[in-house]
MMTF fields as JSON, N, C-alpha, C and O atoms, coordinates in Angstrom:
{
  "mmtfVersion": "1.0.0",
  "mmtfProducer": "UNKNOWN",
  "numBonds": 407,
  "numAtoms": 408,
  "numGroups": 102,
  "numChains": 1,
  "numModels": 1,
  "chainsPerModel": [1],
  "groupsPerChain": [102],
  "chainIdList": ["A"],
  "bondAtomList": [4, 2, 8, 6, 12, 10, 16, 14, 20, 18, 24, 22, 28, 26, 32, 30, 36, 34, 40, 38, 44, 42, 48, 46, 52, 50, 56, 54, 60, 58, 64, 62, 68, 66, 72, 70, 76, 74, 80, 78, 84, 82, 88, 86, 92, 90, 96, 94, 100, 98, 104, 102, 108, 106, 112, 110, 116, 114, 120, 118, 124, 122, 128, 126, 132, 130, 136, 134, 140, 138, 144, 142, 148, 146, 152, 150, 156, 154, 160, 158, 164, 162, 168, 166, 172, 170, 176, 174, 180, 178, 184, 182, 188, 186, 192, 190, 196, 194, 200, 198, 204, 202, 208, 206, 212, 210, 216, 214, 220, 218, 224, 222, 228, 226, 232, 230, 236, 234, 240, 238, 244, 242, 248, 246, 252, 250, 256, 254, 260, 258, 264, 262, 268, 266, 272, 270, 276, 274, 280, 278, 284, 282, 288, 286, 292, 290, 296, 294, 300, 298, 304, 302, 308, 306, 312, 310, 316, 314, 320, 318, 324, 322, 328, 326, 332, 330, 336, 334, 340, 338, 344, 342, 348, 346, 352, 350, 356, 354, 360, 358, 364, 362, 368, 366, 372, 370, 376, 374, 380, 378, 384, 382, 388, 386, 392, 390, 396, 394, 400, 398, 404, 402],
  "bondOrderList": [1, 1, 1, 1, 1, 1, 1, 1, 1, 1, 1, 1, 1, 1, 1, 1, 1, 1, 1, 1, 1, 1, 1, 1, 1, 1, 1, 1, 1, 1, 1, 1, 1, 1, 1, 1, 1, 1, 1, 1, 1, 1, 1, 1, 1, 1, 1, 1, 1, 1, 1, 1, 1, 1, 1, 1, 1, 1, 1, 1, 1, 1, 1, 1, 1, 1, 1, 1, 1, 1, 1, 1, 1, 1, 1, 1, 1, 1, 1, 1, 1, 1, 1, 1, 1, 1, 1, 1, 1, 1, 1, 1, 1, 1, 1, 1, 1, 1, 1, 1, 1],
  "groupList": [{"groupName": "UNK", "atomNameList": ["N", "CA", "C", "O"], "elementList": ["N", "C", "C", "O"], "formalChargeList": [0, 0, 0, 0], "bondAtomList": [1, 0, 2, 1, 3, 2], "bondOrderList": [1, 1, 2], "singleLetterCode": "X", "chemCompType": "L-PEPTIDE LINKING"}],
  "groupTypeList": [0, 0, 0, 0, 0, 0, 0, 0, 0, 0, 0, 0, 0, 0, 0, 0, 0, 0, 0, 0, 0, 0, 0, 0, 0, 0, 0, 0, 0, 0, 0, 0, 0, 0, 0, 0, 0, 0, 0, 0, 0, 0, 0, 0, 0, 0, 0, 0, 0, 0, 0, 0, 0, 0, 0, 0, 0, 0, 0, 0, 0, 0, 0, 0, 0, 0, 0, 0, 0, 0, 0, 0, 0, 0, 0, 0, 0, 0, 0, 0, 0, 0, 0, 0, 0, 0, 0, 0, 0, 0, 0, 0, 0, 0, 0, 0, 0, 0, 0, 0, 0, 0],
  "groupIdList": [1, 2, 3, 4, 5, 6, 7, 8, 9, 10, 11, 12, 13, 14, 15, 16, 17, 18, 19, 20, 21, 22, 23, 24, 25, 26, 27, 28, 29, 30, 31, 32, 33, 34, 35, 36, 37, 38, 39, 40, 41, 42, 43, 44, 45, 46, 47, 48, 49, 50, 51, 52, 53, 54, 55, 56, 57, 58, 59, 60, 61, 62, 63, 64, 65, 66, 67, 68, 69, 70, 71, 72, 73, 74, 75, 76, 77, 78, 79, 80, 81, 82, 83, 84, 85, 86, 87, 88, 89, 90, 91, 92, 93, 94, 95, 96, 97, 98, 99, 100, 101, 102],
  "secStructList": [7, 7, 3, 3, 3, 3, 3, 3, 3, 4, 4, 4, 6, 1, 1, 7, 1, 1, 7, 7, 7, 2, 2, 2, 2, 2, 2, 2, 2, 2, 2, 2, 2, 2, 2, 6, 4, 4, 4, 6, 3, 3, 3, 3, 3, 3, 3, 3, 3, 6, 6, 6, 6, 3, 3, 3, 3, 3, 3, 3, 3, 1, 1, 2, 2, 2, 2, 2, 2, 2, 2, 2, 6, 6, 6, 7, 7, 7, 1, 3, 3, 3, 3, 3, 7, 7, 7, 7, 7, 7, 7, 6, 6, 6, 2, 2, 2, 2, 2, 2, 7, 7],
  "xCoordList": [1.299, 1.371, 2.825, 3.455, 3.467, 4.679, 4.843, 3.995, 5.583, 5.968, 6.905, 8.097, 6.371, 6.937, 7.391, 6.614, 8.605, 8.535, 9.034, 9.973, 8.092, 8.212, 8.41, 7.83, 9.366, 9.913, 9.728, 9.908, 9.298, 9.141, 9.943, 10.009, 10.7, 11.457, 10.988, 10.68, 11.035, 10.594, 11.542, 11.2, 12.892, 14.074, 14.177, 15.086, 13.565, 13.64, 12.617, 12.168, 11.39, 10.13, 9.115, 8.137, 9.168, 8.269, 7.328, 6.745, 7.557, 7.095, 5.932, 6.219, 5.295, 4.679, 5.522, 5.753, 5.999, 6.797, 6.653, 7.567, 5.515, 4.863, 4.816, 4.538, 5.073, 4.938, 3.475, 2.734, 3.494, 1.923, 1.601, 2.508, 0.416, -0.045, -0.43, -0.758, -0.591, -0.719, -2.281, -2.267, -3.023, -4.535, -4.043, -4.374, -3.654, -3.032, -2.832, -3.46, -1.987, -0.586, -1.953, -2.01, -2.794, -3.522, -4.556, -5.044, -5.26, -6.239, -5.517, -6.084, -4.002, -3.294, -3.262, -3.331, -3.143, -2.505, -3.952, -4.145, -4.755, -6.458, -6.463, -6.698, -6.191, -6.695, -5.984, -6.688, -4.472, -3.676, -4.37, -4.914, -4.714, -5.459, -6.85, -7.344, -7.34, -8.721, -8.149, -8.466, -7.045, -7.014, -6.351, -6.162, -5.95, -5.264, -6.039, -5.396, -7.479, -8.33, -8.348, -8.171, -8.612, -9.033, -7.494, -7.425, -6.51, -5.228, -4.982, -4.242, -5.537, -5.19, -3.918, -3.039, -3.867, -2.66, -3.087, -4.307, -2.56, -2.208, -1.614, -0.86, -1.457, -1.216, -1.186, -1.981, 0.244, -0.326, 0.518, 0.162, 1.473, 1.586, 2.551, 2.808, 2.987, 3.474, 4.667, 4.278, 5.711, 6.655, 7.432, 8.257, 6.43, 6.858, 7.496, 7.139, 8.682, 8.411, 8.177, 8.643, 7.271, 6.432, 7.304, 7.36, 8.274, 8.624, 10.146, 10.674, 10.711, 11.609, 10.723, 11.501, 9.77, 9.159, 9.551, 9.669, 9.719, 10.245, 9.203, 8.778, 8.84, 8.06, 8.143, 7.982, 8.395, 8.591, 7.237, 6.524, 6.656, 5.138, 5.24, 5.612, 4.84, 5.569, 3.605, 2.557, 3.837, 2.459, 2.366, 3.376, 1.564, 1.777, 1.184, 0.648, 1.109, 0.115, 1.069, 2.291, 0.196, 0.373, 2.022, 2.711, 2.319, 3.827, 3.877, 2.878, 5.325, 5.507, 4.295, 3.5, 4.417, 3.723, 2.002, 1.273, 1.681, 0.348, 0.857, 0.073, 1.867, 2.129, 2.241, 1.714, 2.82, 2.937, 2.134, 2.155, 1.043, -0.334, -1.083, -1.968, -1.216, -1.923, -1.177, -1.925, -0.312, 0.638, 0.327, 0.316, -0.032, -0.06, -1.363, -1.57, -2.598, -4.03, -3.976, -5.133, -3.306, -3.733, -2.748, -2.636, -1.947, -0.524, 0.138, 0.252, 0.347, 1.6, 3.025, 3.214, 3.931, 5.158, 6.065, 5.905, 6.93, 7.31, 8.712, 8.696, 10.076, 10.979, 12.063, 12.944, 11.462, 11.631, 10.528, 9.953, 10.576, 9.511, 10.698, 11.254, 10.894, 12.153, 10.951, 10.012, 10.96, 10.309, 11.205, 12.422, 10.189, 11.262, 10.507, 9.511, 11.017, 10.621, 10.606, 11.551, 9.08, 8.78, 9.777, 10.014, 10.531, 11.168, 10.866, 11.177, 9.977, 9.958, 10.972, 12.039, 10.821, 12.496, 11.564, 10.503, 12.133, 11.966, 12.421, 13.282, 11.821, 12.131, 12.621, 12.441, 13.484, 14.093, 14.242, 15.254, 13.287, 13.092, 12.559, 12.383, 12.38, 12.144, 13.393, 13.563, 13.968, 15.322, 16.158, 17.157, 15.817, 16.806, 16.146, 16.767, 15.19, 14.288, 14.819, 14.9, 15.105, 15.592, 16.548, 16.828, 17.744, 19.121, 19.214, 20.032, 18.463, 18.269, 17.904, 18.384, 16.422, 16.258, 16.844, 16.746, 17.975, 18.566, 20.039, 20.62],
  "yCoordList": [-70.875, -69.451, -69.063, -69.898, -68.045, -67.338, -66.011, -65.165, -65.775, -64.761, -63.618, -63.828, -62.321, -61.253, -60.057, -59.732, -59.388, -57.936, -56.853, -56.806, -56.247, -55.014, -53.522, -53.187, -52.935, -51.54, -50.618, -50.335, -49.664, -47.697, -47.085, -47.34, -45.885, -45.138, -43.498, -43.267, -42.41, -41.404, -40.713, -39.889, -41.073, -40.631, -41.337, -40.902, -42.192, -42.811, -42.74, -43.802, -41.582, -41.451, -42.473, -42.286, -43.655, -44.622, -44.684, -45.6, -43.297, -43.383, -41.847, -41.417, -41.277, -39.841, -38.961, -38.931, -38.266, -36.497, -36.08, -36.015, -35.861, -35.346, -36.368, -37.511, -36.122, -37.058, -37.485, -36.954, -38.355, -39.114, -39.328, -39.616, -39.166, -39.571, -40.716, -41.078, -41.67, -42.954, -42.992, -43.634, -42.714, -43.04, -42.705, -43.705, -42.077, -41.756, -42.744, -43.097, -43.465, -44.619, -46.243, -47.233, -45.922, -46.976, -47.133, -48.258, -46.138, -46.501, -46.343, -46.875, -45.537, -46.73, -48.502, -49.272, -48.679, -49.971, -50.441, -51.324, -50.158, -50.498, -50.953, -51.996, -49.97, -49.732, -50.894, -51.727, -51.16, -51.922, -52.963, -53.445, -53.764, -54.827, -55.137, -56.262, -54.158, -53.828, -54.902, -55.986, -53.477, -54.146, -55.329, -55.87, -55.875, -57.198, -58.182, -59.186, -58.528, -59.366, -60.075, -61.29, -59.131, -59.9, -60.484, -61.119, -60.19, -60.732, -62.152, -62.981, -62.354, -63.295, -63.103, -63.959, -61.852, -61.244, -60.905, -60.98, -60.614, -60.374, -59.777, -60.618, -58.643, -57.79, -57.803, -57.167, -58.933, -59.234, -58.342, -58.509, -57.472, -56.514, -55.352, -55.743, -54.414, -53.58, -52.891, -52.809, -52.557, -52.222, -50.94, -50.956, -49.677, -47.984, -47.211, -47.245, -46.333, -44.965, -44.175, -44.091, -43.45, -42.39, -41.233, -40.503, -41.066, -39.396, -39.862, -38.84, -40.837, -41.025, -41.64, -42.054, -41.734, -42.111, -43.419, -43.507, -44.247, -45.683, -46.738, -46.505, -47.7, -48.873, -50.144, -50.12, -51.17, -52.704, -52.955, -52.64, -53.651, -54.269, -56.029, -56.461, -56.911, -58.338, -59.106, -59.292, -59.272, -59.695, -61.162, -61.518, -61.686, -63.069, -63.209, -62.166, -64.178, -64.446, -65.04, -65.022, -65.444, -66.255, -66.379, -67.388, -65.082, -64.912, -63.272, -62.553, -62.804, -61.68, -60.573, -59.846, -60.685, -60.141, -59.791, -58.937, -60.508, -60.401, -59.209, -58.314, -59.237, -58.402, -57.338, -56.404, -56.832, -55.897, -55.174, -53.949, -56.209, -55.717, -55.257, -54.562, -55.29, -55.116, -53.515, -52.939, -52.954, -51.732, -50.698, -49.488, -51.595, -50.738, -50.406, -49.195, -51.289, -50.835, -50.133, -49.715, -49.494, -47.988, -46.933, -46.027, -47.245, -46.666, -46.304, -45.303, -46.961, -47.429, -48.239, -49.334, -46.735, -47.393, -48.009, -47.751, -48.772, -49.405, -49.161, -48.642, -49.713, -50.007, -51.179, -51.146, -52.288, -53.444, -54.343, -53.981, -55.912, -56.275, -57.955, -58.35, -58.599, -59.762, -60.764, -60.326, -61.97, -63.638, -63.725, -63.545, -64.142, -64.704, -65.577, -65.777, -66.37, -67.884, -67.253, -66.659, -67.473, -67.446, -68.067, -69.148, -67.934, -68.98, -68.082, -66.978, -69.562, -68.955, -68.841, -69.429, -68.223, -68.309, -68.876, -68.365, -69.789, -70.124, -68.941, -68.207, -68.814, -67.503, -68.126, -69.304, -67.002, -67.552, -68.211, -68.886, -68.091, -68.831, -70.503, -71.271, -70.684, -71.655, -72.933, -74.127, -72.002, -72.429, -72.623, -73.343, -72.127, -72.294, -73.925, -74.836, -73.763, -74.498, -76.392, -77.408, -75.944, -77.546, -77.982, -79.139, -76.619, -76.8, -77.446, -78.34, -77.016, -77.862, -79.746, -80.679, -79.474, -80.909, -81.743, -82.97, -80.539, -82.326, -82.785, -83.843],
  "zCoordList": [8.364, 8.618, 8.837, 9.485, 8.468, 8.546, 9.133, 8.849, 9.729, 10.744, 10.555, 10.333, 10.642, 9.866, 10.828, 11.726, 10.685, 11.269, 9.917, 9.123, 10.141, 9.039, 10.079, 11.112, 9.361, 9.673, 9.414, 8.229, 10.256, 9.805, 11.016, 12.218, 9.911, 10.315, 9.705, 8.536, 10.906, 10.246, 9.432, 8.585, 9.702, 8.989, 7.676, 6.969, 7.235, 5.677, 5.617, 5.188, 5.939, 5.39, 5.421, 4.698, 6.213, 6.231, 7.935, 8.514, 8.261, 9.906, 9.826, 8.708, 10.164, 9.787, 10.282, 11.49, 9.565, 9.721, 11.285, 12.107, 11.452, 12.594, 13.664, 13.302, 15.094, 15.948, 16.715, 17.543, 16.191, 16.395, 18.144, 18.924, 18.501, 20.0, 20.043, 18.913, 20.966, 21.097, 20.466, 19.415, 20.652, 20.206, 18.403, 17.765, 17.844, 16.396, 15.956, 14.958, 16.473, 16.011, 16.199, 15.47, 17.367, 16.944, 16.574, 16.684, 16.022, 14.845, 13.602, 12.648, 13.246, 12.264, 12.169, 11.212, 13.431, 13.21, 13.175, 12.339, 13.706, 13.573, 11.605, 10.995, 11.306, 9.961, 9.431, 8.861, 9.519, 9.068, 9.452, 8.458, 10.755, 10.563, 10.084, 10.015, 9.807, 9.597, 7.563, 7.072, 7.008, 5.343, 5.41, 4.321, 6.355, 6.433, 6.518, 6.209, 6.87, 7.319, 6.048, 5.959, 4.859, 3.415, 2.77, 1.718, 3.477, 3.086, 3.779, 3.25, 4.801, 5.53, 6.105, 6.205, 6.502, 7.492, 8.738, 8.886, 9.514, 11.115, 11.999, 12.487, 12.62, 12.896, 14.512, 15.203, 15.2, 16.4, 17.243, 18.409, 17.166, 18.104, 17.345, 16.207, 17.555, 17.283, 18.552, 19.717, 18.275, 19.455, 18.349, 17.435, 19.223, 18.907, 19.931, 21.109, 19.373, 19.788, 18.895, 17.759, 19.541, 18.873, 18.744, 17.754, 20.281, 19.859, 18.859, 18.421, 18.551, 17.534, 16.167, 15.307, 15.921, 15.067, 14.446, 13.224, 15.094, 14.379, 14.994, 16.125, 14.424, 15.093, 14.186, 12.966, 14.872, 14.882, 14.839, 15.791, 13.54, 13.751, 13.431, 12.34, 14.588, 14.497, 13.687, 14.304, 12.584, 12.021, 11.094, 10.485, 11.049, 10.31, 9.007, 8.634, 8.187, 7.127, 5.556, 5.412, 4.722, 3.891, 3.397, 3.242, 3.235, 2.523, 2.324, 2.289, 2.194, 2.304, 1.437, 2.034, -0.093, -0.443, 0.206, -0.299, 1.194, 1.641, 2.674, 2.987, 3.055, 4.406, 3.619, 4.223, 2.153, 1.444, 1.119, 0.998, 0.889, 0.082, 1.122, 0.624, 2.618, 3.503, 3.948, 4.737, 3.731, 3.589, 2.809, 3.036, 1.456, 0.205, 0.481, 0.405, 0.868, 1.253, 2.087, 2.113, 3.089, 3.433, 3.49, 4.316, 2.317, 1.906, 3.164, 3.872, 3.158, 4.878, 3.913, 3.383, 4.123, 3.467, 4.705, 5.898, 4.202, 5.734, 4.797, 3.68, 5.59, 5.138, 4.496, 3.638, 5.453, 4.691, 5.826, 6.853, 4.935, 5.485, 5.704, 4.68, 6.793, 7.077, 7.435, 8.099, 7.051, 7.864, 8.731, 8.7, 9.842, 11.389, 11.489, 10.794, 12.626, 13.117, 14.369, 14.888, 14.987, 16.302, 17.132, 16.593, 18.231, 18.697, 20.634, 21.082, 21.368, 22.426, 23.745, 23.573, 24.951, 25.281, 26.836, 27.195, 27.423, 29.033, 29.526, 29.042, 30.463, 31.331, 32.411, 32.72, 33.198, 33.474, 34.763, 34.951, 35.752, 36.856, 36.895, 37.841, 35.266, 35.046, 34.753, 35.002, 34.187, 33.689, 35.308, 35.321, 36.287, 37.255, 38.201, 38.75, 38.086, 38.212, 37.918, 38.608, 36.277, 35.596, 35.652, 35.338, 36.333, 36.407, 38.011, 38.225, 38.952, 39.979, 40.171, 40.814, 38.868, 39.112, 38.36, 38.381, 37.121, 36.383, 37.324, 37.084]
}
């Protein structure tokens, strides 16, 4: 599995004109995972603002084009679509933690 963040901006037309209310924005993203199921895509969180119209959606699955095709099924234009590598971070009381016991 591979790891994706794809981009909308309402200023390059890939976000809605109009400023969306939170219940709006997530039976979008409903829908988006809803056409993603038959892609074998994933849709595991999303990070919006609504009143600037831009949102970060962090989603997984086979290879880019699946993340594309899951877009194009409910014509959700995005702006670009980047692979990332999960990478998790110690937080940081933990980290103070190891610096003690090494």
């Amino acid at each position: 599995m591979k790891y994706f963040i794809d981009t909308h901006d309402k200023n390059k037309g890939s976000f809605p004109a109009r400023e969306l209310t939170e219940e709006q924005f997530f039976e979008q993203f409903a829908a988006l995972e809803e056409a993603a199921k038959d892609l074998g895509v994933f849709g595991h969180a999303a990070h919006v603002n609504l009143k600037e119209g831009k949102a970060f959606c962090f989603m997984s699955g086979p290879d880019e084009e699946s993340i594309r095709r899951a877009h194009a099924a409910i014509n959700l234009p995005y702006d670009s679509i980047t692979e990332v590598r999960r990478v998790m971070r110690i937080p940081q009381p933990a980290k103070a933690q190891m610096r003690k016991a090494g």
